[in-house]
DRENFITI-397842 format. One record per residue: z negated, y negated, x of N, C-alpha, C, O in turn; residue number from 1. Coordinates in steps of 0.05 Angstrom, whole numbers, padded with zeros to 5 digits. Each point is the difference from the previous one (the first is absolute). Last residue first. Example, Ala and Ser with C-alpha at 12.3 -4.5 7.8 and 13.67 -1.06 7.14 Angstrom:
<sites>
[site [-00142,00045,00257],[-00001,-00024,00016],[-00014,-00022,-00015],[-00004,-00022,00010],2] [site [00005,00137,-00004],[00000,-00024,-00018],[00000,-00024,00018],[-00013,00000,00021],1] 
</sites>
This chain:
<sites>
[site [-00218,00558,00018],[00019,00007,-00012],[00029,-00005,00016],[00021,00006,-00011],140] [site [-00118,-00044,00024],[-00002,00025,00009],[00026,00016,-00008],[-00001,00023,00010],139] [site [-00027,-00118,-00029],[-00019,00028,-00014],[00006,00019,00006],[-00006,00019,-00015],138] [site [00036,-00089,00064],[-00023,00003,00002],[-00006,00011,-00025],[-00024,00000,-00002],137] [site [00108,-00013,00019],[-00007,00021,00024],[-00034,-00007,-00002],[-00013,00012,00017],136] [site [00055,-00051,-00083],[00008,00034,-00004],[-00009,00013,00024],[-00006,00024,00002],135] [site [00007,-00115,-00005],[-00022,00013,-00027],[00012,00019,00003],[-00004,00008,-00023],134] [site [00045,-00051,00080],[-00018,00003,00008],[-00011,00012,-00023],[-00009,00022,00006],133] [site [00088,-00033,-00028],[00001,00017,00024],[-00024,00007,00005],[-00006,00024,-00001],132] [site [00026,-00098,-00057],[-00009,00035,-00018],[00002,00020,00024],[-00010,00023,-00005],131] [site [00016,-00111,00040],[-00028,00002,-00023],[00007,00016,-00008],[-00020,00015,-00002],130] [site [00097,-00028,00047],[-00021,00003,00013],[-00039,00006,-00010],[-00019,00012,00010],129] [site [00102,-00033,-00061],[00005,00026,00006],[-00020,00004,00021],[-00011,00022,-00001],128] [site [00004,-00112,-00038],[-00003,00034,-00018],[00002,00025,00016],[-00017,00017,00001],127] [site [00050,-00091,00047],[-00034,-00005,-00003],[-00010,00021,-00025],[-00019,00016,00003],126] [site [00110,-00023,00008],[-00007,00014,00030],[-00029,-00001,-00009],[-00011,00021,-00003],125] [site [00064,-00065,-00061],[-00006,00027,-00002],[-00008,00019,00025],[-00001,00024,-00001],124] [site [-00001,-00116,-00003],[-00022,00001,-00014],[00004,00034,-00008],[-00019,00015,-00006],123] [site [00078,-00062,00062],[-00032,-00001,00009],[-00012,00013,-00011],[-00016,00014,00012],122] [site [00107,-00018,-00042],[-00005,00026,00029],[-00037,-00007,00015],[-00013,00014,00015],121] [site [00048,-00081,-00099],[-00004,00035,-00005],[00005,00015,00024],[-00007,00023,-00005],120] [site [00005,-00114,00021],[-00023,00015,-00015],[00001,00021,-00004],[-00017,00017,00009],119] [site [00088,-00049,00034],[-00012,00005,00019],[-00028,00005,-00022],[-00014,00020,00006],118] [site [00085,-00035,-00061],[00002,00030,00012],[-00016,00001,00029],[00001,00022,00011],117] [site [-00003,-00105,-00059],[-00007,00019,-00018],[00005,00030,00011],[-00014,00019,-00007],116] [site [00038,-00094,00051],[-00025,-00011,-00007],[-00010,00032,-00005],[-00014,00014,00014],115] [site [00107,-00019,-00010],[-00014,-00003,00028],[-00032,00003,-00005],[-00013,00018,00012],114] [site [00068,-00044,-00084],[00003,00031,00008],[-00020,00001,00021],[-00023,00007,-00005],113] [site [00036,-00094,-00013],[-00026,00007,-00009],[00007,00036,00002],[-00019,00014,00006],112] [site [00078,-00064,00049],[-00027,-00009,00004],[-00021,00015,-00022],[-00022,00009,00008],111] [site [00107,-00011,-00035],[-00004,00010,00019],[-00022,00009,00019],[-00005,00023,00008],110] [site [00032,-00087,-00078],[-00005,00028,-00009],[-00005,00022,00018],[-00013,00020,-00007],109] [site [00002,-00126,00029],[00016,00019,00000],[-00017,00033,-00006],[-00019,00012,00009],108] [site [00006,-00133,-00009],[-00004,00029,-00006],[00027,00014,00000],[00022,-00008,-00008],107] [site [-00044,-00078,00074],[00012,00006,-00024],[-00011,00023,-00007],[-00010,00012,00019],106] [site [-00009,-00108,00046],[00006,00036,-00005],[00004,00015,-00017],[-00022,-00004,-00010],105] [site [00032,-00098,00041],[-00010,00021,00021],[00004,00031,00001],[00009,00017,00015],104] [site [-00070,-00082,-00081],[00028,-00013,00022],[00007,00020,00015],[-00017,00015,00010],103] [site [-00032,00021,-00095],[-00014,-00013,00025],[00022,-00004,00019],[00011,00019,00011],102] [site [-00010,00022,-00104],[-00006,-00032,00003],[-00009,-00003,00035],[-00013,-00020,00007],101] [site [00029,00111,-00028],[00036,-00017,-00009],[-00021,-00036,-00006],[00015,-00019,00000],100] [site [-00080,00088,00028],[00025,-00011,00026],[00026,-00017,-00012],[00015,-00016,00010],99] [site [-00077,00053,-00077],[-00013,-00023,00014],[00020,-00006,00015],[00013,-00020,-00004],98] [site [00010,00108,-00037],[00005,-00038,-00013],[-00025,-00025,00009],[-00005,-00020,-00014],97] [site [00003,00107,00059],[00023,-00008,00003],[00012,-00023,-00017],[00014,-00018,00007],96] [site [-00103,00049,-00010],[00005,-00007,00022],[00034,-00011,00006],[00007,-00020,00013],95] [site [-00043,00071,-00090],[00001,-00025,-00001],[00002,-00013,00031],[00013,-00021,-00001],94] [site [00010,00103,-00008],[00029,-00014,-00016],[-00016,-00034,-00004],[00012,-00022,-00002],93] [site [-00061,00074,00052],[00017,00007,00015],[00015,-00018,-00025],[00006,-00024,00005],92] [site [-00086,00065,-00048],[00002,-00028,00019],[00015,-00011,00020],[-00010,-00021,00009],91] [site [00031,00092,-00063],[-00007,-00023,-00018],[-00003,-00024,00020],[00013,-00020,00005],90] [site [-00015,00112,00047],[00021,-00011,-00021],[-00001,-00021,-00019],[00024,-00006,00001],89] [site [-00112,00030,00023],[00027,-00006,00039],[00016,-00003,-00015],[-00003,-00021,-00013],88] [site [-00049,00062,-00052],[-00004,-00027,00005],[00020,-00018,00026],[00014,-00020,00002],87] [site [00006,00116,-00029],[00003,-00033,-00011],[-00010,-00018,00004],[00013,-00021,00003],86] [site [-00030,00096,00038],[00026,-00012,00009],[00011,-00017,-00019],[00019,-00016,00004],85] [site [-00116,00048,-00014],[00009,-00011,00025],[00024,-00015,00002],[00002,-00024,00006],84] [site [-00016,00083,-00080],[-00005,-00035,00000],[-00004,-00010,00019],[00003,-00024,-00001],83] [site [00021,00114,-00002],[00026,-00017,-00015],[-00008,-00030,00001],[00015,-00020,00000],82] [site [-00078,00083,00043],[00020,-00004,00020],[00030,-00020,-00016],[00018,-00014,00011],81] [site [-00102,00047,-00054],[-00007,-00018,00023],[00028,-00007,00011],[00007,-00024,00004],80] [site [00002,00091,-00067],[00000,-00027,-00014],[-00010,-00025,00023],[00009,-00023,00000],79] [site [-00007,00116,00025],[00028,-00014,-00002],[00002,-00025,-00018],[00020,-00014,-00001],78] [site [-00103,00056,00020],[00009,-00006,00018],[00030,-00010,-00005],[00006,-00022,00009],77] [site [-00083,00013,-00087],[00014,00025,00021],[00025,-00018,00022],[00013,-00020,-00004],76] [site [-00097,-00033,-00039],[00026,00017,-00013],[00002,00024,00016],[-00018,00012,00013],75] [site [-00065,-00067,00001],[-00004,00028,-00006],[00028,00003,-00008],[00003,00024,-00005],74] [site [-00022,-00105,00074],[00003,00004,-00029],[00004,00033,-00007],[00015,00012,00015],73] [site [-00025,-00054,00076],[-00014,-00012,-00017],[-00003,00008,-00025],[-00022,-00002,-00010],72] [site [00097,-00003,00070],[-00016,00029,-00003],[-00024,00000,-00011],[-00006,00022,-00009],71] [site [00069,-00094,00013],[-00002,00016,-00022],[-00020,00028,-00004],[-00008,00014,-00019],70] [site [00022,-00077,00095],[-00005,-00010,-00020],[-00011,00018,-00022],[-00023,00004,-00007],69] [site [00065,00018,00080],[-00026,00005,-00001],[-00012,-00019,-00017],[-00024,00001,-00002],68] [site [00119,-00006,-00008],[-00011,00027,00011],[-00014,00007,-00003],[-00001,00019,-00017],67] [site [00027,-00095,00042],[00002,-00007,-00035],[-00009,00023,00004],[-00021,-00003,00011],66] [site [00024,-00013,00075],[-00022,-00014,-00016],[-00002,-00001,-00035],[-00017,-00010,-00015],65] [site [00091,00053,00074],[-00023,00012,-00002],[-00029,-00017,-00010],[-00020,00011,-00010],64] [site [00107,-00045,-00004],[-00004,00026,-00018],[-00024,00014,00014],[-00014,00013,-00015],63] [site [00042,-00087,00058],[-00015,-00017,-00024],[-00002,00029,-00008],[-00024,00006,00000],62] [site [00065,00011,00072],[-00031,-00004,00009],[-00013,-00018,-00033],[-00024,-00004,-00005],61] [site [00115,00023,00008],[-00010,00027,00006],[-00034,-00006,00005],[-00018,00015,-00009],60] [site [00070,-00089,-00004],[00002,00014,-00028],[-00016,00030,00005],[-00014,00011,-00017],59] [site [00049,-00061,00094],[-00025,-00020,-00007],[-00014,00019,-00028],[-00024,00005,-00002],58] [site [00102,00039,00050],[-00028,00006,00010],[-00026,-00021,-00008],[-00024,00004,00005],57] [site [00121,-00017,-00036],[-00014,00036,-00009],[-00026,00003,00014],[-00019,00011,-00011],56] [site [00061,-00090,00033],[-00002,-00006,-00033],[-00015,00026,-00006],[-00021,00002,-00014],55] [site [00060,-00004,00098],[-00018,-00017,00002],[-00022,-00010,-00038],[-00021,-00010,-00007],54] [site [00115,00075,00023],[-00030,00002,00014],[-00012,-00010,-00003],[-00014,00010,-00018],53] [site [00077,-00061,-00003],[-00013,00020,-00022],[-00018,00017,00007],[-00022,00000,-00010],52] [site [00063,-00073,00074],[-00020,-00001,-00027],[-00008,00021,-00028],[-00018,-00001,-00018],51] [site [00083,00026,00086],[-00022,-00002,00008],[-00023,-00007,-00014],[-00019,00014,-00006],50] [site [00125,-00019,00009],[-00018,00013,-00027],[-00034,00002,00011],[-00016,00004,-00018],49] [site [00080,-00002,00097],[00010,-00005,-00037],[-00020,00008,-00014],[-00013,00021,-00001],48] [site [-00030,-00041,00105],[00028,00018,-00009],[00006,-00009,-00034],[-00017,-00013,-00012],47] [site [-00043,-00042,00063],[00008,00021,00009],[00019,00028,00003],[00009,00016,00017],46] [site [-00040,-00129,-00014],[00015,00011,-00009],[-00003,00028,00016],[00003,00003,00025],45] [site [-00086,-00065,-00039],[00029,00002,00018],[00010,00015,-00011],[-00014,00014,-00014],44] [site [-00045,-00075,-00039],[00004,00024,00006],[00025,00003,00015],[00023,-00008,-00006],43] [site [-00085,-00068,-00038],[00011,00000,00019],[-00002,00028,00010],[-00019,00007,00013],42] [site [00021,-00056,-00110],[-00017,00021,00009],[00015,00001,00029],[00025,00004,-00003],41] [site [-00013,-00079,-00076],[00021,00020,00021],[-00023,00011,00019],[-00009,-00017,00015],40] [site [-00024,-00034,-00091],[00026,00000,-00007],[00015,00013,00007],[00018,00010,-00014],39] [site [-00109,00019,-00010],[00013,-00019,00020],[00028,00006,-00005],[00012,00020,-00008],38] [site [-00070,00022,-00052],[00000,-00029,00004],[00016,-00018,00016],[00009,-00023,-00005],37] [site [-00035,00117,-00001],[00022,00006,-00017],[00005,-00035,00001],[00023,-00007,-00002],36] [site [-00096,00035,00048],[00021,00007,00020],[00026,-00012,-00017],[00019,-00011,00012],35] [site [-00100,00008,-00061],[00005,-00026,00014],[00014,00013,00020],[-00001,-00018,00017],34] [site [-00018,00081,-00078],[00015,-00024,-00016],[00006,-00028,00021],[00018,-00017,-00002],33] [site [-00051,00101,00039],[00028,00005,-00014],[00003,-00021,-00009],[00020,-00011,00007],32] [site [-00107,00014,00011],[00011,-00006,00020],[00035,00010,-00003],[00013,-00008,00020],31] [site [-00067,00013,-00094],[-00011,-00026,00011],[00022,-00009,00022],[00015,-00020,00000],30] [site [-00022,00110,-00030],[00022,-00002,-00009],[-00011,-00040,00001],[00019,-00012,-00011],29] [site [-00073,00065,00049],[00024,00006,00016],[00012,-00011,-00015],[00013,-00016,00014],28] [site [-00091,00005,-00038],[00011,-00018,00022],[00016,00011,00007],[00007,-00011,00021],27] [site [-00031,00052,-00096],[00005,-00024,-00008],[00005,-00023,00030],[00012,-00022,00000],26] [site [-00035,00113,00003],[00019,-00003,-00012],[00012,-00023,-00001],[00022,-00005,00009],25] [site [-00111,00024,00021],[00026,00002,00022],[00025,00007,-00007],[00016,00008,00017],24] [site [-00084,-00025,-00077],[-00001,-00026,00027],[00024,00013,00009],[00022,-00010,-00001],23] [site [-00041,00075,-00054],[00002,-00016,-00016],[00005,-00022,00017],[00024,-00006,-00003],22] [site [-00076,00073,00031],[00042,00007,00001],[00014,-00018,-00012],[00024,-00002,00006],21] [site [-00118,-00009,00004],[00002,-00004,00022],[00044,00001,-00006],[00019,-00014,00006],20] [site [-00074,00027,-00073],[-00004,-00024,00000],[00015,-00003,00027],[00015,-00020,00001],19] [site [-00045,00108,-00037],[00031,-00010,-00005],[00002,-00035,00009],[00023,-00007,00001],18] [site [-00083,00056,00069],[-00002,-00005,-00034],[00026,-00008,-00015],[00017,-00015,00011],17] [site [-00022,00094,00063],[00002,-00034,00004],[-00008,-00005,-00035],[00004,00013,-00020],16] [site [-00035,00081,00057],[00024,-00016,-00009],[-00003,-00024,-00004],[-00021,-00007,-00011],15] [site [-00022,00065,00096],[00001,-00001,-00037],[00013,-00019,00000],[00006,-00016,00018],14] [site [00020,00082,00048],[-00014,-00022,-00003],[-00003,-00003,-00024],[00012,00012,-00018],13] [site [00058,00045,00037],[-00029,00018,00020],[-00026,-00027,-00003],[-00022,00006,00009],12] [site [00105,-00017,-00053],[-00004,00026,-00011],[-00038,00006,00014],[-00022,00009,-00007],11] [site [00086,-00089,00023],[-00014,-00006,-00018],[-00009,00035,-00018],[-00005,00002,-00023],10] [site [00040,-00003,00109],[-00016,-00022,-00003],[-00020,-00006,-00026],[-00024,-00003,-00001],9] [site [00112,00051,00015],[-00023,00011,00011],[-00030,-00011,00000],[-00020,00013,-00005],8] [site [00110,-00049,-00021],[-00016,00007,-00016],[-00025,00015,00011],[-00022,-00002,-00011],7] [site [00057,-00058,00064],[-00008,-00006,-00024],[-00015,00017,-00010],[-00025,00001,-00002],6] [site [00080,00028,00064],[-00027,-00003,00017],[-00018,-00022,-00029],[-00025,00003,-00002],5] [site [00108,00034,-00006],[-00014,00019,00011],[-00029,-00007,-00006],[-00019,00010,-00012],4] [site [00087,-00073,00018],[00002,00006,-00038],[-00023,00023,00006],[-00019,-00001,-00016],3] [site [00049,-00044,00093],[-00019,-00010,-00015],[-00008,00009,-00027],[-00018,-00007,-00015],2] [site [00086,00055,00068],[-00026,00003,00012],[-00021,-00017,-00015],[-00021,00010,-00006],1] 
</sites>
């Protein structure tokens, strides 16, 4: 529903200045680096493996700000969407060698999969929803 209501947003409104996608890039992955900080994050236990969920949906909301980032730029769309999920990807493996210095917590390969495949289902829903709408508004 947020990925919906995003892109919608940035279809039926004028477009944010790239400056704006740009901020809200850089404080999400701001606010990733100082979560990635604390030594022991106070999370109840909820079922196995959970933190990866938790990993797929921080990464899913950085891919839609890397996303509309890019929309900014005249490439073509599947080039928007390869440098989206890299950038999230890159920054996920660096995220993960920060945690191996911080008391407490370690990298895991795991963790950055996690990172990187909650980008790519954001950032290819937020396409598939942006070529949905551009097609139902020229009428095709």
């Amino acid at each position: 529903m947020l990925a919906y209501i995003v892109a919608r947003s940035r279809r039926l409104t004028f477009p944010a200045p790239v400056a704006v996608d740009v901020l809200f890039l850089i404080a999400w992955c701001g606010l990733i680096f100082f979560l990635s900080s604390q030594s022991a994050l106070p999370l109840p236990p909820m079922f196995p493996h959970a933190d990866k969920l938790i990993h797929a949906g921080a990464y899913a909301v950085m891919g839609i700000f890397a996303w509309r980032m890019f929309q900014h730029s005249s490439c073509p769309a599947v080039l928007h969407m390869i440098l989206s999920v890299c950038v999230c990807s890159l920054y996920g493996i660096s995220d993960e060698w920060h945690q191996s210095f911080v008391p407490g917590r370690d990298s895991d390969v795991a963790d950055w999969l996690a990172d990187t495949i909650g980008a790519l289902l954001a950032v290819s829903v937020m396409q598939g929803l942006s070529f949905g709408y551009c097609r139902s508004s020229s009428g095709t």
